[in-house]
KEKE-661656 format. One line per 4 residues: number of its first residue (from 1); their letters; for each residue x, y, z of C-alpha. Coordinates in steps of 0.5 Angstrom, whole numbers, plus 500, padded with zeros to 3 digits. Layout:
NUM) a) X/Y/Z; ...
//
This chain:
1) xxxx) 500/500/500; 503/507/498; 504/511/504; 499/517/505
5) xxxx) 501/524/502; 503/528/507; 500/534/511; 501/541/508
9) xxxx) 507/543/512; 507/548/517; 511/554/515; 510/560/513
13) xxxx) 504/562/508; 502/567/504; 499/574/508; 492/573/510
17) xxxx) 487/577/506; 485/583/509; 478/583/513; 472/581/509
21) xxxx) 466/578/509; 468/572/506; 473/571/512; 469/574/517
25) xxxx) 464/568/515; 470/563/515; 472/564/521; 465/565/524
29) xxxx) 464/558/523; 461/558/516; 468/555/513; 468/548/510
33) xxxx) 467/545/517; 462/549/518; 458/546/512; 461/539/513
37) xxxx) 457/539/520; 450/543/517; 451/537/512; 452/532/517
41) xxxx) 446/535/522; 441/535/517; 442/527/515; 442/525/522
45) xxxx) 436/529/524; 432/527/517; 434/519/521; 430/521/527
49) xxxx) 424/523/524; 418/519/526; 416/513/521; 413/515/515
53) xxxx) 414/522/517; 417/526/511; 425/529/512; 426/535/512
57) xxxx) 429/537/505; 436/539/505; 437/542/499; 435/550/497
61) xxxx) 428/549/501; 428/549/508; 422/546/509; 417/542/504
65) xxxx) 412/547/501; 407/542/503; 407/534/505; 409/530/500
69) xxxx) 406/524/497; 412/521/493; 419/520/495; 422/519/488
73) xxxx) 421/519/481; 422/514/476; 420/517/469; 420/512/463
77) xxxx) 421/516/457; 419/513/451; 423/518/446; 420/518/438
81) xxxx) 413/520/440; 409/513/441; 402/513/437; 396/514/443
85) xxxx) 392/512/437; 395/505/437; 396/505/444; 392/507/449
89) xxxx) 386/512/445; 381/507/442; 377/511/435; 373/506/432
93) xxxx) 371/513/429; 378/512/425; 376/505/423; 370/506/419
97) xxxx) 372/512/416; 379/509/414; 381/513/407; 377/519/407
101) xxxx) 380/526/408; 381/529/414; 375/534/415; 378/540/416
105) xxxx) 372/543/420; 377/537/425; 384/540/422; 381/547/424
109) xxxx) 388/550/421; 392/546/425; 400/546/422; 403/540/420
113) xxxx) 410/538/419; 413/539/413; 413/531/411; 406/532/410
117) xxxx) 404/538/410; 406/537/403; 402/531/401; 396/532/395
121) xxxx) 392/528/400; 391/526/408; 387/521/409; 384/518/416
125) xxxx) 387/512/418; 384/508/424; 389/502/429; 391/496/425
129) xxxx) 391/493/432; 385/489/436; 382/493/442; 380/491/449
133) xxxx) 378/494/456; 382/491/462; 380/492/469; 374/494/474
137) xxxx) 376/501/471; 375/499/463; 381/502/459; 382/501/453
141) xxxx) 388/498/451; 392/495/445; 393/488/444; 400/489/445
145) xxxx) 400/491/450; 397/485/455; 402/486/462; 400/494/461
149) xxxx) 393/491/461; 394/488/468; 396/493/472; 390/497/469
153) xxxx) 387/499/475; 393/501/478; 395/507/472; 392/513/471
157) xxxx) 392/516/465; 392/522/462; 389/522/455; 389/529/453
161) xxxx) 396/531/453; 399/536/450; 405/541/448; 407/546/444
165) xxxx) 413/543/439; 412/538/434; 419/537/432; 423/531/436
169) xxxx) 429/535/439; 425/541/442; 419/537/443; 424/532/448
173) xxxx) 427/537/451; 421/541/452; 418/534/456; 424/534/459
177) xxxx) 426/542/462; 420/546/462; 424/549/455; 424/549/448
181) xxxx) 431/551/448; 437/547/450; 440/549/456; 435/549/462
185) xxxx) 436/546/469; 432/538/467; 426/536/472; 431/531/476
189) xxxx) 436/538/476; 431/542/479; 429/537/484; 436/536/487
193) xxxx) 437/543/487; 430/543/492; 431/538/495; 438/536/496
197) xxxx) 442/530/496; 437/523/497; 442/518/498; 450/518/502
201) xxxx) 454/513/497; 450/514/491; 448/520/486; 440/522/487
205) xxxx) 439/523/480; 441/518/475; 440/517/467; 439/509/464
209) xxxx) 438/508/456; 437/503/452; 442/499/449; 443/500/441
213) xxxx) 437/504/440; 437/508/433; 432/514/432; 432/521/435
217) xxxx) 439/522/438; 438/523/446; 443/530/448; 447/530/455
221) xxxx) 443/537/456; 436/533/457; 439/531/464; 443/537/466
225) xxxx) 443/542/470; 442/548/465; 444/554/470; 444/551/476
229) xxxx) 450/549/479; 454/542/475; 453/538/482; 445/538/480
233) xxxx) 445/534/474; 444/527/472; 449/521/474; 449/517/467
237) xxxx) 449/510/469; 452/505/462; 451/498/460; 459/496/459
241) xxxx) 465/496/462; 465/501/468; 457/503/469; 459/511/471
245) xxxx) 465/513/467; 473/513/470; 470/510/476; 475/504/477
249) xxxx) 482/506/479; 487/505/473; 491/499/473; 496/499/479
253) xxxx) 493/503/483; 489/500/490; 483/503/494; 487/505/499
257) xxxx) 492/510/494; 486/512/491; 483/515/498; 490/517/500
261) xxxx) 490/522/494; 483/524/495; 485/526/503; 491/529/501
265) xxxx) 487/533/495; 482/535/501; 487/539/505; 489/542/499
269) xxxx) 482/545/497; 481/546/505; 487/550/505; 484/554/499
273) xxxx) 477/555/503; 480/557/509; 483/563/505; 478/565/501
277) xxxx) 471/560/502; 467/559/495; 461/554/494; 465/551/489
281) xxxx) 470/549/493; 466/545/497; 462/542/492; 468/540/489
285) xxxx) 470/536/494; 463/534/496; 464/530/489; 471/527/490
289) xxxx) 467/524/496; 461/521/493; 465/518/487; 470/514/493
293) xxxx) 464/511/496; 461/509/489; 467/506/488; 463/501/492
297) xxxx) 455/503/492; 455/502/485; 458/495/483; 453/493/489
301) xxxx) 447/495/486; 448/494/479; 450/487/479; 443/482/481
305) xxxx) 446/476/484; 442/478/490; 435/478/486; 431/472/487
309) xxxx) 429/468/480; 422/470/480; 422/477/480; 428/477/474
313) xxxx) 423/473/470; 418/478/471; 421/484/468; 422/479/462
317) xxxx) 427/477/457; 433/481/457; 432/483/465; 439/480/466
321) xxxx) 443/483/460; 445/490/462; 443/496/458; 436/493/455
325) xxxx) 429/496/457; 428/491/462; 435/490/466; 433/498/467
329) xxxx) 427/497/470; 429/493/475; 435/497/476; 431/503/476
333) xxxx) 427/499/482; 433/497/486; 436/505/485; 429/507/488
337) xxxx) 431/502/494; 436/505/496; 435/512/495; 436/515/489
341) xxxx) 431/521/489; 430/522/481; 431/516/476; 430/517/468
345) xxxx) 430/512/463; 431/513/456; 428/508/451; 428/510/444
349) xxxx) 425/508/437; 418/510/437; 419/514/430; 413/511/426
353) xxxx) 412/515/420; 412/508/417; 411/500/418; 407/503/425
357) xxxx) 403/496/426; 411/493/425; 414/497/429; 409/498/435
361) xxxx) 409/491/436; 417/491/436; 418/497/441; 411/495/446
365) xxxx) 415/488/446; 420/490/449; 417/496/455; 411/492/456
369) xxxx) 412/488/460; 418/491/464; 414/497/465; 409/493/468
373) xxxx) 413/488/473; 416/495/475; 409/498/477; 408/491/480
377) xxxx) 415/490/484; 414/497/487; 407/495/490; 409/488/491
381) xxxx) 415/491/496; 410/497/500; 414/503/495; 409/504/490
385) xxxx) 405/508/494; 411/513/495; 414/512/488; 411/516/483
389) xxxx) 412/512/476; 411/515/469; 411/513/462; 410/517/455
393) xxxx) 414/522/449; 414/529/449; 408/529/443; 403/524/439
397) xxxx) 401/522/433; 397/523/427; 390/521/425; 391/521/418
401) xxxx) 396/517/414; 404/520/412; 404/518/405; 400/513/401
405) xxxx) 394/510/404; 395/503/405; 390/499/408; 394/493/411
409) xxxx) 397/497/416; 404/498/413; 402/506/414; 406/511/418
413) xxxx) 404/516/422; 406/524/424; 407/528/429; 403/531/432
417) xxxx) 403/536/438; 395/538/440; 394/530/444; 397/525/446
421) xxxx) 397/520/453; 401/518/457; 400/515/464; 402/515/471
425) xxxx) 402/510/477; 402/511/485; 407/517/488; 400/520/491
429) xxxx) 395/520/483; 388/516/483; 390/509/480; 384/506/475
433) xxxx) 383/512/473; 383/516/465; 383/523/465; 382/527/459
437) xxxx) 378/526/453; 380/526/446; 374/527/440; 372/522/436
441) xxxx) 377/523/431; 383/523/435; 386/530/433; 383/535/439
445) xxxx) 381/534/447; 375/535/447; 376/536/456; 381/535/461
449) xxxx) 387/538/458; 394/538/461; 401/541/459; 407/540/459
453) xxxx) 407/545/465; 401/542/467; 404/535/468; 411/539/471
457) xxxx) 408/543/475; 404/536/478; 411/532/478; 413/537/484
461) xxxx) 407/539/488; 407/531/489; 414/531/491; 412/537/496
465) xxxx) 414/542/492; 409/549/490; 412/549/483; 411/557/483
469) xxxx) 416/558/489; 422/553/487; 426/559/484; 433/560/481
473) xxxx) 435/567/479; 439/568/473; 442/573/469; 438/578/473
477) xxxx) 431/574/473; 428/568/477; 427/562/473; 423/557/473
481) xxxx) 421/549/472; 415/552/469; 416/559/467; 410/563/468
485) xxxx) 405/557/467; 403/550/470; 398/548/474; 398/542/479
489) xxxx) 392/537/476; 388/536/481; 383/531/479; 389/525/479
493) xx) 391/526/485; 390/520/491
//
């Protein structure tokens, strides 16, 4: 074992600053150890709340701006655009008028993107696939998706989303951030902000994507930080090698030399923070640490030996081949259990200007039944109630056929912004529950509206936090996860 780095000497140093307000902090208690010990209070006071209580956050709130519902969020975004119409939002109406136009007193105007907004004809087209309703609660759900069906009553769907962006990249990172634009905080981002760290030896918001997927690139800006300070922006957990980039030690260099550098490391920061207290600093060091303790926390929980035979069989094939939709939700789960606040994964390929019948039965085939086993394992171990899980894209699909109308259900479908479904599962929502409703054809909700901001600004009030008050000031005005918009459905929640 290499010999520990020595101490900073004790010879003379530098002139100590003039007096100031930072060095009247720092030697005021507000240094470094004076931020170790707030940290370290505030953890072992959230340990000594009564069972079941909420722990106070530790982040930029100090306190919850209500009791929440939900301790965690794993949010199951399906990248392309899935077609509600094939999935979730049964139109015989399309069915028996398959192959006329679309009326335009229906399209009421409506842009469309420039791959068919240029086409002679744009006719109606109803699902290739067969319908059916599932549980006390009689949703109607594809045939593709028969492990959905059976946790029916425990979804809340909602079937009058919309959104403003009818192109993939702003339409994702619009789902994603609250913003259009690149280069706003992520949802997981801002909940970290508020709320602060979640878990000693793990990061609290954490990026799975499928493996080997190909349609819209998916950007690092999507679970970034934005303007928020970097240690807020998501950890990116990968399928080979090691799960979290440069978190092995190289070749030749033992645990016990990587936590010698680190404390030699730290006396160096703290000698800087005492002369000149930054936050930076601080966080810097606070980053050193937590990936020291990955070193050990991550190997643990994403290797499986511990699962037991049935409950991998459950989230279906692939759960034990690292990187596919399934083996995410599982390690979803087990991230959930061991406290990691903010899960997200990635799932792309939902892209169907073509081939949709074939193409949706490939994507369903492989999130059906994970997304399903999810819901259920989470209710099966007492977490449901406390985790709040979502599924969907950041828009929908046409009624109307992109390109040639062919019967057989060789067909693709648009995009389209003005309605789409998506679905929420415990965390504090009413399960059994289809929220929203569509017209006839397909193109306009007809009541129950919900927006993007709508849906963030839910996503917090279920986390216990008043999305109008969790704030960021920023090149001189206060920012927010939903801008000046929003508001928390209130008919969904439990």
């Amino acid at each position: 074992m290499n010999d520990p780095l020595p101490s900073i000497p004790a010879g003379p140093l530098p002139p100590a600053p003039a007096a100031s307000r930072r060095r009247l902090l720092a030697d005021t208690g507000l240094g470094l150890g004076g931020l170790a010990l707030a940290e370290l209070l505030s953890r072992r006071g959230a340990a000594a709340d009564a069972p079941g209580a909420a722990a106070a956050p530790h982040g930029a709130l100090d306190a919850f701006h209500h009791a929440p519902k939900a301790k965690r969020v794993i949010y199951l975004f399906q990248s392309g655009g899935p077609s509600q119409l094939d999935l979730y939002d049964w139109k015989p109406t399309l069915v028996a008028r398959a192959g006329e136009q679309l009326p335009e007193s229906v399209r009421g105007g409506q842009r469309l993107t420039g791959m068919s907004g240029n086409q002679s004809s744009i006719p109606l087209v109803g699902s290739p696939l067969k319908f059916e309703r599932h549980g006390q609660s009689g949703a109607w759900l594809s045939e593709v998706l028969p492990h959905t069906a059976a946790v029916a009553d425990r979804l809340c769907f909602l079937k009058a989303m919309h959104t403003e962006s009818i192109n993939h990249g702003p339409g994702v990172t619009f789902m994603q951030s609250g913003a259009q634009i690149p280069g706003r905080p992520s949802v997981g981002a801002w909940l970290d902000y508020g709320l602060g760290d979640s878990a000693d030896d793990l990061p609290s918001f954490v990026v799975l994507i499928t493996k080997n997927k190909s349609g819209q690139p998916l950007m690092s800006h999507l679970w970034g930080a934005g303007f928020l300070p970097t240690r807020h922006q998501g950890v990116r957990f990968r399928s080979g090698g090691d799960p979290v980039l440069y978190l092995g030690n190289p070749p030749g260099v033992s645990r016990e030399s990587r936590r010698a550098a680190l404390d030699g490391l730290r006396r160096l920061h703290e000698h800087r923070q005492a002369g000149d207290p930054d936050a930076e600093i601080a966080a810097r060091i606070a980053n050193y640490e937590l990936a020291f303790r990955m070193q050990a926390s991550v190997p643990d929980v994403t290797g499986i030996a511990d699962e037991p035979r049935h409950v991998i069989e459950k989230y279906g094939p692939g759960a034990e081949d690292p990187g596919t939709f399934a083996a995410n939700c599982l390690l979803a789960r087990r991230l959930a259990e061991r406290g990691v606040r903010f899960i997200q994964l990635y799932h792309q390929d939902w892209d169907h200007h073509g081939g949709l019948a074939g193409g949706i039965r490939s994507e369903a085939g492989q999130t059906d039944q994970a997304s399903a086993a999810l819901v259920q394992d989470l209710a099966d171990r007492g977490m449901l109630d406390e985790t709040l899980v979502v599924w969907g894209g950041e828009f929908g699909r046409t009624n109307y056929c992109q390109g040639l109308y062919v019967p057989r259900g060789d067909f693709g479908r648009d995009h389209h912004p003005r309605c789409f479904t998506m679905w929420m599962a415990g965390g504090g929502v009413k399960g059994g529950v289809s929220h929203g409703e569509t017209c006839e054809f397909g193109y306009n909700i007809v009541s129950g509206a919900v927006h993007v901001h709508d849906f963030h600004a839910t996503l917090l009030h279920l986390m216990g936090i008043d999305h109008e008050r969790l704030t960021y000031r920023f090149q001189g005005r206060r920012y927010r996860l939903t801008d000046v918009h929003g508001r928390v459905v209130h008919e969904i929640l439990a």
